[in-house]
C-alpha positions in Angstrom: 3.9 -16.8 11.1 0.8 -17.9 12.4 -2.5 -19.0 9.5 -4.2 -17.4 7.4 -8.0 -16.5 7.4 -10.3 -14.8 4.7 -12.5 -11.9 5.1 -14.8 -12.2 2.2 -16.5 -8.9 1.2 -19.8 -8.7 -0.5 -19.3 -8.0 -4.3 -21.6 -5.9 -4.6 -21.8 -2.1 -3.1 -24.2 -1.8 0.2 -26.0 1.7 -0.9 -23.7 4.0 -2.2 -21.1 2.7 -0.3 -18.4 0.2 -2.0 -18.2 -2.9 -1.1 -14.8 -3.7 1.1 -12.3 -5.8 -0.4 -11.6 -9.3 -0.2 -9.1 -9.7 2.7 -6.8 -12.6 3.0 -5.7 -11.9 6.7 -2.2 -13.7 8.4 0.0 -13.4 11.8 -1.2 -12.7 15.2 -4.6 -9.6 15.6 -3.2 -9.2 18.8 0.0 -8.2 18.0 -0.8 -4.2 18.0 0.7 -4.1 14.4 -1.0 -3.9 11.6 -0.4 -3.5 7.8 -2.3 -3.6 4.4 -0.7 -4.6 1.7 -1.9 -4.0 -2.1 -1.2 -6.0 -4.8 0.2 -4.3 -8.2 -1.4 -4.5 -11.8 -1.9 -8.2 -12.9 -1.0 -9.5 -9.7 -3.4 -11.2 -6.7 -3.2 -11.6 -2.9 -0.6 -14.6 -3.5 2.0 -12.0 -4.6 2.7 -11.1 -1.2 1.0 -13.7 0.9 3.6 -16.0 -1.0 6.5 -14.4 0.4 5.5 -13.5 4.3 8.6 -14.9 4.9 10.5 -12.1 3.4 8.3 -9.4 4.8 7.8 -10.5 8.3 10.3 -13.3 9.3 9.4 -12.8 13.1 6.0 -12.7 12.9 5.4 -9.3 14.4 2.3 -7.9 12.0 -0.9 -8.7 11.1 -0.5 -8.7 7.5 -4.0 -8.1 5.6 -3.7 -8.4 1.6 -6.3 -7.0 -0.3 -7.7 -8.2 -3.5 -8.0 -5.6 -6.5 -11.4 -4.4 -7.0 -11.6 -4.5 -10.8 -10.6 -7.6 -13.1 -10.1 -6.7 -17.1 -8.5 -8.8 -19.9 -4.7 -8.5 -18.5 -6.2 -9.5 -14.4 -6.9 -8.3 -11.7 -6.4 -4.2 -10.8 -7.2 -1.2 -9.3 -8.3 1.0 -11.8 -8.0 1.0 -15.5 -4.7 3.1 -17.2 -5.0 3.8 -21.2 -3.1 6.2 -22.8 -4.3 9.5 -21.0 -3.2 7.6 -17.6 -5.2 6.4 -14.8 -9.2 6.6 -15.4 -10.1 9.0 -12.6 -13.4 7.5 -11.5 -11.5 4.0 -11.1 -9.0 5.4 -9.0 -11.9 7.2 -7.1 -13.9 3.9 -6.7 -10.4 1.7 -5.6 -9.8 4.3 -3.1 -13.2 4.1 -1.3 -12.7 0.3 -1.3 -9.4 0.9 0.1 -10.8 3.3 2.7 -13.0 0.9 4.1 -10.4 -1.9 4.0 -8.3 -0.2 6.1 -11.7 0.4 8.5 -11.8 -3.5 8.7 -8.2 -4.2 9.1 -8.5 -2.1 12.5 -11.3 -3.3 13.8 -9.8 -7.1 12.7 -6.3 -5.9 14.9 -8.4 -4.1 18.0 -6.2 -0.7 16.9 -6.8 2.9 15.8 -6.9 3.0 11.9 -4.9 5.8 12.8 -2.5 2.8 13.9 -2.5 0.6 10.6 0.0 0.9 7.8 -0.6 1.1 4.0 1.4 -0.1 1.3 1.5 -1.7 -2.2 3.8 -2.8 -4.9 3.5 -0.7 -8.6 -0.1 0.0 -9.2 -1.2 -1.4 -5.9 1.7 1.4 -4.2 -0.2 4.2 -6.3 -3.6 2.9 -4.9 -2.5 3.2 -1.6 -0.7 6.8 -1.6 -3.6 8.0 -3.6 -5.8 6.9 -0.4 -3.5 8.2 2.2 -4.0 11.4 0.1 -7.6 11.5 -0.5 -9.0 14.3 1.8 -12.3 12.6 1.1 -11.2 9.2 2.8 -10.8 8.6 6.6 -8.3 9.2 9.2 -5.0 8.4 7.6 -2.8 5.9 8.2 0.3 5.8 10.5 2.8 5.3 7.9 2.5 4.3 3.9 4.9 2.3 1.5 5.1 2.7 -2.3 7.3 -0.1 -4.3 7.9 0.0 -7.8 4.9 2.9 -7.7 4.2 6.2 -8.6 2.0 9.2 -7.2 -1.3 9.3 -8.9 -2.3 12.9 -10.7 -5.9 13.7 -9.3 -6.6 17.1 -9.5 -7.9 19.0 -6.2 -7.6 15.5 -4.2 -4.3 15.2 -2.9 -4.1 16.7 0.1 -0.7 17.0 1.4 -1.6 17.8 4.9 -2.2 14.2 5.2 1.4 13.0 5.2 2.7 15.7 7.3 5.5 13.6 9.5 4.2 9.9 8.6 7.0 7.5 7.7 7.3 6.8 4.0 9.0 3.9 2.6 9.4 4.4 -1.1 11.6 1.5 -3.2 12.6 1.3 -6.5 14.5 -0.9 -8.4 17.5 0.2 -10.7 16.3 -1.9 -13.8 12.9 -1.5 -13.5 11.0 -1.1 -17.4 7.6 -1.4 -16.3 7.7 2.1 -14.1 10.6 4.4 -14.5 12.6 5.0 -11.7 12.2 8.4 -12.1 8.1 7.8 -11.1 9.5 6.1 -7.7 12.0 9.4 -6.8 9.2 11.4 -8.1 6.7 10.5 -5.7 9.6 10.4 -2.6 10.0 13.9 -3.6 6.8 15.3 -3.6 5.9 13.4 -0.5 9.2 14.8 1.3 7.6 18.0 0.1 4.4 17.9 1.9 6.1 16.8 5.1 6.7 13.2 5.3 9.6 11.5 6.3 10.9 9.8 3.5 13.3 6.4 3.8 14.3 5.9 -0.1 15.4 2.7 -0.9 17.6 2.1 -4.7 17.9 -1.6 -5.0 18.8 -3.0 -7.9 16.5 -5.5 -10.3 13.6 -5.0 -11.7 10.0 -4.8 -11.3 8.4 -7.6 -10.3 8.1 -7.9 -7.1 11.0 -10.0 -5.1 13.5 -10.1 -2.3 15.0 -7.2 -3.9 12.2 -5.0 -3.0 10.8 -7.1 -0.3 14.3 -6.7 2.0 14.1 -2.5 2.5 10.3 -3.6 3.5 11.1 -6.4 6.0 13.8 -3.5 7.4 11.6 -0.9 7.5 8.5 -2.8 9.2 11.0 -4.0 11.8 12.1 -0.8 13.1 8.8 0.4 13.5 8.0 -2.9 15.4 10.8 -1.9 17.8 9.2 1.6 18.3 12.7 2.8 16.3 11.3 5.5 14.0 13.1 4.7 10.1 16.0 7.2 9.7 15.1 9.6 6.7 16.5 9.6 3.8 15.1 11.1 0.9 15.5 10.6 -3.0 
């Protein structure tokens, strides 16, 4: 796996428009291949940056990791989540961040954003589905991957169309107390529903993220590396 470099964003919003995430960027731009990564709640960068090795042994990606937007008592996150669920103007504001993240990633690789894939581990899964979703973000993404996550509830923006024949990887552990497993084969469900082609991964442990989770990644990023499209296999 080839260094690292940062992509510092601006903190503060340009205009209207939010400001994009801090990027830390690794493996070759001129690979093709790109994917984002989002960290879950609590968690930074290092979560996955840490643990390359278990993602991408071979070196085949451009892995970009994207800092959470928001930082609150308990760390960093993507939105806020109180007892009515996720605030709906924070998941609106992480999703334009993440919208133009995914902008940068592609010019960083030389590809299509059409071409990058989006993915994230609990909260940082949700952020991502609920951007591949959002009918008011960009071009979607090639493919998505929710671990340990769930499918945000925002009402009249998520657009199914969106997903229509993408690859989805969507992993769960067994033991997991932090996010029912039920969340994880929720959101396979409802994604298989709208189209997508599902590959859903049981593992068992818990929820923090580890090689448990990390191996049905490493797996599924290979074979679409080797132009093999992952075989379906819904929840």
């Amino acid at each position: 796996m080839e260094g690292a470099f940062g992509v510092r964003a601006d903190p503060l919003s340009l205009g209207s428009e939010p400001a994009v995430p801090d990027l830390i960027v690794h493996g070759p731009p001129s690979s093709g291949r790109a994917v984002l990564l989002l960290p879950g709640f609590g968690d930074t960068s290092a979560v996955f940056t840490d643990r390359l090795d278990l993602i991408d042994p071979d070196g085949q990606w451009m892995v970009a990791v994207a800092e959470p937007v928001t930082r609150g008592p308990e760390g960093p996150m993507w939105y806020v989540v109180d007892e009515h669920g996720p605030d709906p103007e924070g998941v609106a504001s992480a999703t334009a961040a993440i919208d133009r993240a995914l902008d940068e990633v592609a010019r960083l690789a030389e590809i299509a954003r059409t071409d990058v894939v989006i993915g994230g581990h609990s909260q940082g899964g949700a952020a991502a589905l609920a951007t591949l979703l959002d009918p008011t973000c960009g071009p979607p993404p090639a493919a998505a991957v929710v671990l340990a996550g769930y499918l945000p509830h925002r009402e009249g923006l998520l657009d199914g169309t969106r997903v229509d024949a993408r690859p989805v990887l969507a992993g769960h552990a067994t033991r997991d107390r932090a996010g029912e497993i039920v969340r994880g084969r929720s959101a396979g469900r409802g994604l298989g529903r709208w189209g997508a082609d599902v590959t859903w991964r049981e593992v068992d442990g818990g929820h923090r993220l580890g090689p448990h989770l990390l191996a049905p990644l490493r797996d599924w990023l290979a074979d679409l590396a080797a132009g093999r499209r992952p075989e379906p296999s819904p929840p």
